[in-house]
Backbone and ligand atoms as CSV (ligand in chain L), in Angstrom:
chain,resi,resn,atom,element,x,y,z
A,1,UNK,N,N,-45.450,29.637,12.964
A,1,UNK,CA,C,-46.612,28.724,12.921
A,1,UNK,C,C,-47.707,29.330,12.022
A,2,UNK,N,N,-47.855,28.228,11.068
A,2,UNK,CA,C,-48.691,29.341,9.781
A,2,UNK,C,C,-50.489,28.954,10.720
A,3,UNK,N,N,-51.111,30.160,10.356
A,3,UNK,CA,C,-52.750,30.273,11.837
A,3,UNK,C,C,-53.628,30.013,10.592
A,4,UNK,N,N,-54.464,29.008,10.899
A,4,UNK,CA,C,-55.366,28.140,10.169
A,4,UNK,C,C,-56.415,28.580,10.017
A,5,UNK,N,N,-56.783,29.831,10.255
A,5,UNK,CA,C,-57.859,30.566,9.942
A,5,UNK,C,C,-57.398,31.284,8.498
A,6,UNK,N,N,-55.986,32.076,8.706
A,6,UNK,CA,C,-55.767,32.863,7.346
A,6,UNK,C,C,-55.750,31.642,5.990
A,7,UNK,N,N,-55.061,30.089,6.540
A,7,UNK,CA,C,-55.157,29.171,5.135
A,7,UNK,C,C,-56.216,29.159,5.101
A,8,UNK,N,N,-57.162,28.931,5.728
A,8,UNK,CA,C,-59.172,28.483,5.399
A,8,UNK,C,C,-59.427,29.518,4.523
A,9,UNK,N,N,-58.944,30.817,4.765
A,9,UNK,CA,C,-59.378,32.156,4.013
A,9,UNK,C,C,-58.753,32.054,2.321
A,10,UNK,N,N,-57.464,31.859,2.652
A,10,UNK,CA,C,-56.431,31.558,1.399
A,10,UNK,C,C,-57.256,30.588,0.956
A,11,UNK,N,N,-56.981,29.401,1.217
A,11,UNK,CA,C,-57.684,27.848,-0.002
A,11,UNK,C,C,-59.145,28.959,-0.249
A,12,UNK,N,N,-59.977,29.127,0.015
A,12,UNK,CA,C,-61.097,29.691,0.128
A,12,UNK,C,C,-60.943,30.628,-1.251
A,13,UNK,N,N,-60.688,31.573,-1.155
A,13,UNK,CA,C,-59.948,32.803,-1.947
A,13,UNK,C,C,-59.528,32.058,-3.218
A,14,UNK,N,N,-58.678,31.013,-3.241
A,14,UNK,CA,C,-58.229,30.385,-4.389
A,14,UNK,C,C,-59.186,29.885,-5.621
A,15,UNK,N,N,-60.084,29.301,-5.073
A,15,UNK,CA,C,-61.402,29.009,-5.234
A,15,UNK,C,C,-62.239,29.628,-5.897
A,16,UNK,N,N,-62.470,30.945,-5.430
A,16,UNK,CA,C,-62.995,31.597,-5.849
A,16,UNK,C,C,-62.494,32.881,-6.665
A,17,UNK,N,N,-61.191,33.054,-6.221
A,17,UNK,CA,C,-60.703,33.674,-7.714
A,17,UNK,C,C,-61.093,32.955,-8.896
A,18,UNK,N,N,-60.425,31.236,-9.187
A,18,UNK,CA,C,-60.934,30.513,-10.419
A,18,UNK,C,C,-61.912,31.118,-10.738
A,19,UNK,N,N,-63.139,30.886,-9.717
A,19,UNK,CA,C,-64.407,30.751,-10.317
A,19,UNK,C,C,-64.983,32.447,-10.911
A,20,UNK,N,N,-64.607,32.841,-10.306
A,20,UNK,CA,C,-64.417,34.264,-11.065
A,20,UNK,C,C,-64.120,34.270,-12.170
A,21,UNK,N,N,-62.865,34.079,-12.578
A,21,UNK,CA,C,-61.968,33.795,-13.740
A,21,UNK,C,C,-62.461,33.255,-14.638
A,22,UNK,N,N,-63.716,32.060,-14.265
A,22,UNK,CA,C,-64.197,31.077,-15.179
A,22,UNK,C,C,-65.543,31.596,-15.568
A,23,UNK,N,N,-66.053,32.081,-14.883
A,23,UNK,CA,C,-67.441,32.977,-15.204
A,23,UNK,C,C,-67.325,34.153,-16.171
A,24,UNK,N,N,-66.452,34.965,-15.962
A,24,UNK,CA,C,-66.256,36.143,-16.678
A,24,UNK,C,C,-65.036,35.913,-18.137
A,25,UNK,N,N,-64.328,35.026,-17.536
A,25,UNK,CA,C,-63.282,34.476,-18.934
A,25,UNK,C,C,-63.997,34.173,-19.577
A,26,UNK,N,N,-64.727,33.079,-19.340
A,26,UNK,CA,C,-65.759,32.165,-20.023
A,26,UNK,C,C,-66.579,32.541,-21.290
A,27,UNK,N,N,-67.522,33.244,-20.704
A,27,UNK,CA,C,-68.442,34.210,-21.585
A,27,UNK,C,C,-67.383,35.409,-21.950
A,28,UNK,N,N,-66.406,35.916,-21.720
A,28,UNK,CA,C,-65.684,36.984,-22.593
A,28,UNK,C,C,-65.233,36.068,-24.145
A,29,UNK,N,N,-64.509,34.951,-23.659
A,29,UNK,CA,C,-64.203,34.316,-25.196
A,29,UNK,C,C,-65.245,33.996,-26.225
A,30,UNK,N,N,-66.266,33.734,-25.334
A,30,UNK,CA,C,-67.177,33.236,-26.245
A,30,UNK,C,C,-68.040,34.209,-26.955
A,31,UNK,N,N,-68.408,35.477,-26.238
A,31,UNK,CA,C,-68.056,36.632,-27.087
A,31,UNK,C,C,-67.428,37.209,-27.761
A,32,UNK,N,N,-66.360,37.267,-27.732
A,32,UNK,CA,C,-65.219,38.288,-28.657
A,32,UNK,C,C,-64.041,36.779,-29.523
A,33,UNK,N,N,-64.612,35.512,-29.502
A,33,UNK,CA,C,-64.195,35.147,-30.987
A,33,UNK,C,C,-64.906,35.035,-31.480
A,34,UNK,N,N,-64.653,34.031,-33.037
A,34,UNK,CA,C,-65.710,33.991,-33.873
A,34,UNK,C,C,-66.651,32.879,-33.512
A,35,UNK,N,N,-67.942,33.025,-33.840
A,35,UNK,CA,C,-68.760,32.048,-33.182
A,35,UNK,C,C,-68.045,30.809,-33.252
A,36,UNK,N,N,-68.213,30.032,-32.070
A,36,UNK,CA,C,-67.802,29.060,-31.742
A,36,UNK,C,C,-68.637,27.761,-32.492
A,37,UNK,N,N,-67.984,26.221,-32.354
A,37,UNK,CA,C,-69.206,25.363,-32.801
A,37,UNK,C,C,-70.175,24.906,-31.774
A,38,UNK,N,N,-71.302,24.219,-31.686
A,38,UNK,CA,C,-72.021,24.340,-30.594
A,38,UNK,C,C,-71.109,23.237,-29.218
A,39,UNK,N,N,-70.884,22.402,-29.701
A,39,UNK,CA,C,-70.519,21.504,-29.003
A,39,UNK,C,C,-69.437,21.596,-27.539
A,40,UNK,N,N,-68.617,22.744,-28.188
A,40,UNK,CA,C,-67.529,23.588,-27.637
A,40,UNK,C,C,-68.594,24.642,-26.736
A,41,UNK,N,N,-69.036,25.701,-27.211
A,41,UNK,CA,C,-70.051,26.415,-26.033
A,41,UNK,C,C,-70.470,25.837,-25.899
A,42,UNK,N,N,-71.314,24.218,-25.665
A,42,UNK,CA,C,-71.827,23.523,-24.242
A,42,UNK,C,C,-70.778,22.828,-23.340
A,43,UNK,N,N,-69.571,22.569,-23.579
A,43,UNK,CA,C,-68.639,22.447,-23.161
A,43,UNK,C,C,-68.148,23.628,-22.088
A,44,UNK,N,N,-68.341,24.664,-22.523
A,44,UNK,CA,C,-68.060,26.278,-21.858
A,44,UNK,C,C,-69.398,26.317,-20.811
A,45,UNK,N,N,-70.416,26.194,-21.712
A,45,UNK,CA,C,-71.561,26.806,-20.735
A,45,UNK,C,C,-71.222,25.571,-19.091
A,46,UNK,N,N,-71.076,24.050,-19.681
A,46,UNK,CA,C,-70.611,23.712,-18.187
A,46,UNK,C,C,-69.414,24.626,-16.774
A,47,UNK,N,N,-68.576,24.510,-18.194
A,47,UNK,CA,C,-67.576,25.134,-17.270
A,47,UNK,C,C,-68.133,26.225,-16.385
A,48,UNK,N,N,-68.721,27.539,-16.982
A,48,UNK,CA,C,-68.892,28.609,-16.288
A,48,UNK,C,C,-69.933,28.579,-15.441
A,49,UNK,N,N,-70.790,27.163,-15.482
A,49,UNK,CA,C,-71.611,26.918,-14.503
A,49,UNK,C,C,-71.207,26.407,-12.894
A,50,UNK,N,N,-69.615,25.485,-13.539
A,50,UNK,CA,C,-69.007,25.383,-12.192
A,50,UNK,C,C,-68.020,26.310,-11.776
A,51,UNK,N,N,-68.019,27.427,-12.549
A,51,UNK,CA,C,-67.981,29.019,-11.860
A,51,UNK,C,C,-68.688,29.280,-11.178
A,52,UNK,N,N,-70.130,29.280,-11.341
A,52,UNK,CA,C,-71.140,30.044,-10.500
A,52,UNK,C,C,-71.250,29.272,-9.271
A,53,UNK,N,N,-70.979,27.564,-9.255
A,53,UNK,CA,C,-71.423,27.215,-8.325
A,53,UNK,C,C,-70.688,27.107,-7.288
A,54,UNK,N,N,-68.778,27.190,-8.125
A,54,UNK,CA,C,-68.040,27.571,-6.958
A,54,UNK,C,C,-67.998,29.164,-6.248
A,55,UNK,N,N,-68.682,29.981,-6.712
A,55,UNK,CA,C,-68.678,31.211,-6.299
A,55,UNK,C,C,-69.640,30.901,-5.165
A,56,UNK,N,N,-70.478,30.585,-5.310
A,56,UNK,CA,C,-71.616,30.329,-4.391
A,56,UNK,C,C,-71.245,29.574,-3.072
A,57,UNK,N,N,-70.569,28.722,-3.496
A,57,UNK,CA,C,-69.817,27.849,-2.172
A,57,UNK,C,C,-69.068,28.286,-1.681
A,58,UNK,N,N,-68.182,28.732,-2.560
A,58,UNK,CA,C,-66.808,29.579,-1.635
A,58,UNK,C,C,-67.513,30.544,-0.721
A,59,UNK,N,N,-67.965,31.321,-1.724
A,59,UNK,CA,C,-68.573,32.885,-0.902
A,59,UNK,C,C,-69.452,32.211,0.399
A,60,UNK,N,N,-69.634,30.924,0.629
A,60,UNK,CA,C,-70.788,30.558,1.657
A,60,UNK,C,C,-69.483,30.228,2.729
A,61,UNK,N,N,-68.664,29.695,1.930
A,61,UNK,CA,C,-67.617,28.740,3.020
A,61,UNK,C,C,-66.538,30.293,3.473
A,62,UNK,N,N,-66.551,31.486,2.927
A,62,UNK,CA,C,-65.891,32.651,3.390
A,62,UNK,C,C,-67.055,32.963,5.039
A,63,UNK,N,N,-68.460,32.940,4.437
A,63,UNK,CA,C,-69.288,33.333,5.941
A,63,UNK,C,C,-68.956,31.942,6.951
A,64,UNK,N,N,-69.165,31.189,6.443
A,64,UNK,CA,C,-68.623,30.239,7.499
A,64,UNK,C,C,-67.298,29.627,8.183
A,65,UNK,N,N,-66.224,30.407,7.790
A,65,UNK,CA,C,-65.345,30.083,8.542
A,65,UNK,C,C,-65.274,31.329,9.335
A,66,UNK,N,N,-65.996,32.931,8.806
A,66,UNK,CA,C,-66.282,33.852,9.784
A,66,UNK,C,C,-66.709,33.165,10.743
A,67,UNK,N,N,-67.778,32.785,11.064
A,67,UNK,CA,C,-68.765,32.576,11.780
A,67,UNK,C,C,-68.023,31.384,12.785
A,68,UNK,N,N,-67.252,30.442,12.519
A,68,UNK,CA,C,-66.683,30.001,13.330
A,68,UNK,C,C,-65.684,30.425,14.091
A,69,UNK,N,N,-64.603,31.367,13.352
A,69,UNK,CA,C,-63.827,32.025,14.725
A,69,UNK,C,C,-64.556,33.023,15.525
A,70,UNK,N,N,-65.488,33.789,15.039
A,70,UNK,CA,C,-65.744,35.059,15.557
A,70,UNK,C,C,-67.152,34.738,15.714
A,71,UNK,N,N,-68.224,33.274,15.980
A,71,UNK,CA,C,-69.188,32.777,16.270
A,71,UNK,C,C,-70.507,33.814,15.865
A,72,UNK,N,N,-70.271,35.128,15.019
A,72,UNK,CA,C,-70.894,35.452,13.905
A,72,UNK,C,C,-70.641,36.063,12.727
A,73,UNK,N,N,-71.529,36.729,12.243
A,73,UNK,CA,C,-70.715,36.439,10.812
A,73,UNK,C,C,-70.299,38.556,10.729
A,74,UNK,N,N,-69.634,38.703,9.583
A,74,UNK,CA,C,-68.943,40.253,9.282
A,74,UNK,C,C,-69.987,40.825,9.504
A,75,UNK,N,N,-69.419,42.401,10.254
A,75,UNK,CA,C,-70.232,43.125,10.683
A,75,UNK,C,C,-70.496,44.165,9.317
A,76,UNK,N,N,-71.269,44.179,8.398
A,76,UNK,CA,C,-70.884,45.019,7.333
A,76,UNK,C,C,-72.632,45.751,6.635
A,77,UNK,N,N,-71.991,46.767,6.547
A,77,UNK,CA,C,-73.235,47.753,6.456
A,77,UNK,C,C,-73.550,48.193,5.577
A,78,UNK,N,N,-74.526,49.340,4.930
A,78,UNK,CA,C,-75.035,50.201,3.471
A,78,UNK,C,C,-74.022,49.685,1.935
A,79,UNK,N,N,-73.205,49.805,1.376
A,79,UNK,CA,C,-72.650,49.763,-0.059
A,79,UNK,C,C,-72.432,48.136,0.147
A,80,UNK,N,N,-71.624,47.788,1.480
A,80,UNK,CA,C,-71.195,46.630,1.476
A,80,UNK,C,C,-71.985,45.292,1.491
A,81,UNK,N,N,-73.411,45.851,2.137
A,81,UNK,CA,C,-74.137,44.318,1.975
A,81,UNK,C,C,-75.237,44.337,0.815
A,82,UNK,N,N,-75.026,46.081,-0.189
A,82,UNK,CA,C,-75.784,45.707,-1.062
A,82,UNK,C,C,-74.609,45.380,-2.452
A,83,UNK,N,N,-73.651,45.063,-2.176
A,83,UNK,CA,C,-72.542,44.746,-2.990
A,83,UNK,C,C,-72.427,43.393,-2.677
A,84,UNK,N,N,-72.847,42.839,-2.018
A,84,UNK,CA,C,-72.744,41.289,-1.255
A,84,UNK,C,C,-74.010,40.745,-1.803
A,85,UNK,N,N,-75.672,41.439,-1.657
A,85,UNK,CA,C,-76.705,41.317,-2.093
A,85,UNK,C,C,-76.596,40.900,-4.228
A,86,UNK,N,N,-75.758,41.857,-4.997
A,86,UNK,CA,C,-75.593,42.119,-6.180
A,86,UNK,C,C,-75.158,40.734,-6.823
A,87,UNK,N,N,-73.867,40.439,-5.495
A,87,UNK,CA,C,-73.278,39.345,-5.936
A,87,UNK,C,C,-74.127,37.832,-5.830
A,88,UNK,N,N,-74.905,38.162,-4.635
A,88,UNK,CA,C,-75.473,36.785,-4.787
A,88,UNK,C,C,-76.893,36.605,-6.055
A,89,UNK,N,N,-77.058,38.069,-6.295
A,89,UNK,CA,C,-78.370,37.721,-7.132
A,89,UNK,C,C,-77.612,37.442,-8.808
A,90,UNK,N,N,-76.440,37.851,-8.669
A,90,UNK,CA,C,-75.698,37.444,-10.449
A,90,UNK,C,C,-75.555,36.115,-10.291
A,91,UNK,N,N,-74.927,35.562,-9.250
A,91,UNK,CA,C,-74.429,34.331,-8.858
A,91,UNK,C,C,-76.043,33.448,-9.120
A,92,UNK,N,N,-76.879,33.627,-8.662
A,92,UNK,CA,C,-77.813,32.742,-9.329
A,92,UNK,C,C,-79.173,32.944,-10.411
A,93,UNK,N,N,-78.760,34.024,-10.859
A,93,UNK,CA,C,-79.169,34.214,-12.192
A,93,UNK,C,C,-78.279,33.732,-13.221
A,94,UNK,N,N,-76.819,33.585,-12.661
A,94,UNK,CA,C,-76.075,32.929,-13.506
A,94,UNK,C,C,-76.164,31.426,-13.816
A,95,UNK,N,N,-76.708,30.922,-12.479
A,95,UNK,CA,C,-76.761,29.316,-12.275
A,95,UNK,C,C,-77.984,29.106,-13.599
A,96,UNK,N,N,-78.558,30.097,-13.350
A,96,UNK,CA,C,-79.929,29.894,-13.880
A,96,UNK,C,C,-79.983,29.891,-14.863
A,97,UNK,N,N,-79.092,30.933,-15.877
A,97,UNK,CA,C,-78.805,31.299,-16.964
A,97,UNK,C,C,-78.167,29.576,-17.745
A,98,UNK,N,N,-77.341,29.034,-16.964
A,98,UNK,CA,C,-76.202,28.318,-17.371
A,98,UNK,C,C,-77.364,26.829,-17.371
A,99,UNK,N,N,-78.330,26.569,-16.614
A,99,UNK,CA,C,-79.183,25.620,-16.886
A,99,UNK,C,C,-80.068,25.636,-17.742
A,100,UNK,N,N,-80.577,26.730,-17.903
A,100,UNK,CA,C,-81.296,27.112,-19.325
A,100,UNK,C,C,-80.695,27.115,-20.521
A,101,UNK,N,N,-79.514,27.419,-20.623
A,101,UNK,CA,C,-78.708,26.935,-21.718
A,101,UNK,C,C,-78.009,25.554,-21.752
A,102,UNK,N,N,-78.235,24.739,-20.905
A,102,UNK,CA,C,-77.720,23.529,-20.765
A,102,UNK,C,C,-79.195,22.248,-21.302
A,103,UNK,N,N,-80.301,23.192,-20.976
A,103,UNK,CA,C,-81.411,22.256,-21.301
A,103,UNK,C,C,-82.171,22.561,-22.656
A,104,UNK,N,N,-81.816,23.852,-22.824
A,104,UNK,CA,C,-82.547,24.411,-24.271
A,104,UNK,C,C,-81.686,24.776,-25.082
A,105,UNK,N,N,-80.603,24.799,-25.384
A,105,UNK,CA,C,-79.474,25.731,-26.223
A,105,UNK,C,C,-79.218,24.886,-27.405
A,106,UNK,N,N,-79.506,23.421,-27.628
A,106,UNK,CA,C,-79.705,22.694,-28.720
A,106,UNK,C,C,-80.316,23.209,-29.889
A,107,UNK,N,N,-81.946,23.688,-29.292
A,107,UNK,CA,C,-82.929,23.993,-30.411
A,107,UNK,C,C,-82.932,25.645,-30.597
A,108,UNK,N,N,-81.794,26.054,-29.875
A,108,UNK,CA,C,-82.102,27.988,-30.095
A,108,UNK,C,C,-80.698,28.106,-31.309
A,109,UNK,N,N,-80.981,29.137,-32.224
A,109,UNK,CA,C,-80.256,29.795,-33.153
A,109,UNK,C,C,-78.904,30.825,-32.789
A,110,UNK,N,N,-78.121,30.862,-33.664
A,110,UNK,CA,C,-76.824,31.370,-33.294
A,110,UNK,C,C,-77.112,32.721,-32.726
A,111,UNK,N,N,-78.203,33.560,-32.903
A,111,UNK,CA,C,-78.226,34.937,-31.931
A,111,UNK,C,C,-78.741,34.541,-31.004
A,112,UNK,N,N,-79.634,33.838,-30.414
A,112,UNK,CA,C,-80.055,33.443,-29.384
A,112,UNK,C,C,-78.877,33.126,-27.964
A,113,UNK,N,N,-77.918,31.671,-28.871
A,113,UNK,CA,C,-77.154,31.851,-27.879
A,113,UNK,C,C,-76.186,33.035,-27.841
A,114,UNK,N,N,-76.059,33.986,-28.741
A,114,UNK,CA,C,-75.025,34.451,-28.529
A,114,UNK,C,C,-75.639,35.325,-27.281
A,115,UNK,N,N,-76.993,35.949,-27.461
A,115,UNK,CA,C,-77.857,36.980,-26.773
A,115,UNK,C,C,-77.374,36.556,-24.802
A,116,UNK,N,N,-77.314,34.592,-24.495
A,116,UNK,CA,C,-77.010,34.225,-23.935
A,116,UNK,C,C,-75.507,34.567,-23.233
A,117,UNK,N,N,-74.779,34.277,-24.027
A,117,UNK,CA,C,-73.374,34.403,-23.677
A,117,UNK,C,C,-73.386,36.011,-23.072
A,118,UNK,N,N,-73.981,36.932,-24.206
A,118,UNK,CA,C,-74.107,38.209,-23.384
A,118,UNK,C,C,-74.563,38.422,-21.850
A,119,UNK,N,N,-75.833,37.945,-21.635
A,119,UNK,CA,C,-76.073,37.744,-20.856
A,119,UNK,C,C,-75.223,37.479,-19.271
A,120,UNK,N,N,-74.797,36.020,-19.715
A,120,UNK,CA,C,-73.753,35.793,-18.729
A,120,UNK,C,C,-72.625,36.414,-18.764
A,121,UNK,N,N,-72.163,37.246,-19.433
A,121,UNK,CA,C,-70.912,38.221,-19.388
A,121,UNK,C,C,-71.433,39.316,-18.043
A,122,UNK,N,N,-72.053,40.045,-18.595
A,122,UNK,CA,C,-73.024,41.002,-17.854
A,122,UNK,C,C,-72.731,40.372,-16.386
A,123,UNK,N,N,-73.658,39.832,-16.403
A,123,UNK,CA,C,-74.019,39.099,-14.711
A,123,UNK,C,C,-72.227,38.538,-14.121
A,124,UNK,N,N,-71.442,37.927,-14.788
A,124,UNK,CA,C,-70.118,38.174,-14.530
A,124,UNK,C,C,-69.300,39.663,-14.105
A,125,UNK,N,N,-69.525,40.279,-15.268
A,125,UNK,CA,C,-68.857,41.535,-15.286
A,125,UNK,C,C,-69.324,42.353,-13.672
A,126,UNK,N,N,-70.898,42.332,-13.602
A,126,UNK,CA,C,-71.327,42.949,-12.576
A,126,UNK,C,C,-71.257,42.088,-11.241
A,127,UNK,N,N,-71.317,41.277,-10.605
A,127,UNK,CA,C,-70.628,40.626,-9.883
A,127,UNK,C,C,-68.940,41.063,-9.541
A,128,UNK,N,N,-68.377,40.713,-10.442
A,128,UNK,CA,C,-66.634,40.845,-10.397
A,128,UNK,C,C,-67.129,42.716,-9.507
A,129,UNK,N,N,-67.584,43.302,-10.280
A,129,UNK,CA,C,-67.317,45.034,-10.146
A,129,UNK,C,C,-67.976,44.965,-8.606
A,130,UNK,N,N,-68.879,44.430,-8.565
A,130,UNK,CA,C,-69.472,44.287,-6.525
A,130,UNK,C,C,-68.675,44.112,-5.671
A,131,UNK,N,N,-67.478,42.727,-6.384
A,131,UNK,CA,C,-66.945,42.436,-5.524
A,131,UNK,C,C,-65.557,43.514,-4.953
A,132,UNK,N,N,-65.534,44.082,-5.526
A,132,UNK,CA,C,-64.709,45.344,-5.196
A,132,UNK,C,C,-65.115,46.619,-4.019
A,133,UNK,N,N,-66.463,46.533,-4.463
A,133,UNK,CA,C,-67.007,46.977,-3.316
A,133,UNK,C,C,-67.252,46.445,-2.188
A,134,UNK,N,N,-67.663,45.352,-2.276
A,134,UNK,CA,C,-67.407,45.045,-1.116
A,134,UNK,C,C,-66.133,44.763,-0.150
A,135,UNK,N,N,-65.685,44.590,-0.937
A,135,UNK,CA,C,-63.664,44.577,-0.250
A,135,UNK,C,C,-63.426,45.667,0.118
A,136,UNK,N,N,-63.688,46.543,-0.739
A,136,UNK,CA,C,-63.326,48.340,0.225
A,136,UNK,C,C,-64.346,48.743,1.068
A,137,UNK,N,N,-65.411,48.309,1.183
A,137,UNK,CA,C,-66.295,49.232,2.017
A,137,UNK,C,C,-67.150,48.189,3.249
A,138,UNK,N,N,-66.141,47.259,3.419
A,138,UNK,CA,C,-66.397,46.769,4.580
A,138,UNK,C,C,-65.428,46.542,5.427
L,1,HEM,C1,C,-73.176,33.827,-3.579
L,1,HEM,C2,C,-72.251,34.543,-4.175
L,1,HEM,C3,C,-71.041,35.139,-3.512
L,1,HEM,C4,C,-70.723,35.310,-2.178
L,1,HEM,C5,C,-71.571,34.934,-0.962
L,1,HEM,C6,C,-69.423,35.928,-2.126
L,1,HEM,C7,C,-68.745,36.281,-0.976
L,1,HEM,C8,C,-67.500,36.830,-0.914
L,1,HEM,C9,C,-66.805,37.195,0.298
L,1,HEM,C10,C,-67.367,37.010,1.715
L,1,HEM,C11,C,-65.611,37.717,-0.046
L,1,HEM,C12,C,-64.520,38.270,0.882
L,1,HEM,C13,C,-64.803,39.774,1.006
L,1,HEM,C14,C,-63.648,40.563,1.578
L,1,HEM,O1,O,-62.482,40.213,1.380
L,1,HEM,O2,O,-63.945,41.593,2.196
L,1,HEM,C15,C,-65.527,37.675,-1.484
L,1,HEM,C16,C,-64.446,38.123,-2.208
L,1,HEM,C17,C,-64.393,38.167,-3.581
L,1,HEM,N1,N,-65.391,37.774,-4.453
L,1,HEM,FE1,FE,-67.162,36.921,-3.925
L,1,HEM,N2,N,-68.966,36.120,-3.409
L,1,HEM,C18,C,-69.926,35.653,-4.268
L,1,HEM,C19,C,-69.879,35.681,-5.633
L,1,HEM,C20,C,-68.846,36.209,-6.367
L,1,HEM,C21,C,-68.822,36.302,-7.793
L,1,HEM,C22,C,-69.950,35.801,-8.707
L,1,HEM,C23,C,-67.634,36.883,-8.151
L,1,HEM,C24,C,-67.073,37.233,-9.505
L,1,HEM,C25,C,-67.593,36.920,-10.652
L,1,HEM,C26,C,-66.912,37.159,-6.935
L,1,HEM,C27,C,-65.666,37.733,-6.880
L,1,HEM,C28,C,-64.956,37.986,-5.745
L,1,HEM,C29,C,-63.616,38.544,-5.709
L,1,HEM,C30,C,-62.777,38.930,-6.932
L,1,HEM,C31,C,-63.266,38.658,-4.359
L,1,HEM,C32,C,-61.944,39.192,-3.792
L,1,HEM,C33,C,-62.098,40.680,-3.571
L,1,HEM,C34,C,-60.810,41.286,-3.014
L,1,HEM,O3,O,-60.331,40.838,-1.984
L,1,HEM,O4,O,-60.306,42.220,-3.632
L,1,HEM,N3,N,-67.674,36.735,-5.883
L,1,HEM,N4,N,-66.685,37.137,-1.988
């Protein structure tokens, strides 16, 4: 009998691997080819925005299916909740990042966005590396 807590965790997990994948893939291509045309990175900048926002949900819907079997949430302490802390402040500096380039990235110049794309690599890259910590040290 497959126990419906580990699928909530699995679908969950699935989720948020993508969005991982899509945040940090995202801004890696758009860094390391040749500049892209704009139309295509606003095309991207969506995408990796519904990276951030599935990170954000998942990672909310991971505390809340804690919180429903075990009626609170992980008991987790020093590296682990400031590795949890890291992740949520990339996660919406990323949102943030990805709306600012969604509302202004028309009238800014090819270093500008690229300065951007950096940006969101970073806040990807460091996120992904948290989330490691927090997996081992809780
Ligand atoms: C609000 C933001 C986020 C929250 C609340 C959150 C929460 C969580 C939680 C609760 C777990 C399970 C931890 C465990 O297995 O011990 C997890 C796993 C994971 N998260 Fe996040 N996360 C967030 C953002 C991110 C971001 C932005 C990334 C990557 C760019 C990310 C990547 C991962 C990865 C790769 C795992 C699996 C780690 C493993 O099992 O080895 N998360 N996250």
């Amino acid at each position: 009998m497959i126990d419906l807590q580990d699928l909530g965790y699995a679908i969950v997990q699935v989720v948020h691997n993508f969005g991982a994948t899509a945040v940090v893939g995202g801004a890696a291509f758009m860094l390391y080819m040749a500049p892209q045309p704009a139309p295509l990175q606003r095309k991207l900048a969506w995408l990796v925005g519904f990276g951030w926002g599935a990170q954000v949900l998942s990672g909310m819907v991971f505390g809340a299916i804690s919180h429903y079997y075990y009626g609170k949430f992980p008991d987790i302490h020093g590296i682990a909740i400031a590795a949890l802390v890291v992740k949520m402040l990339c996660a919406v500096s990323g949102l943030a990042m990805v709306a600012l380039y969604l509302r202004y990235a028309d009238g800014w110049a090819d270093r500008q966005r690229h300065v951007a794309w950096q940006i969101l690599f970073v806040l990807g890259a460091t996120a992904l590396t948290a989330a490691a910590f927090l997996r081992w040290f809780s």
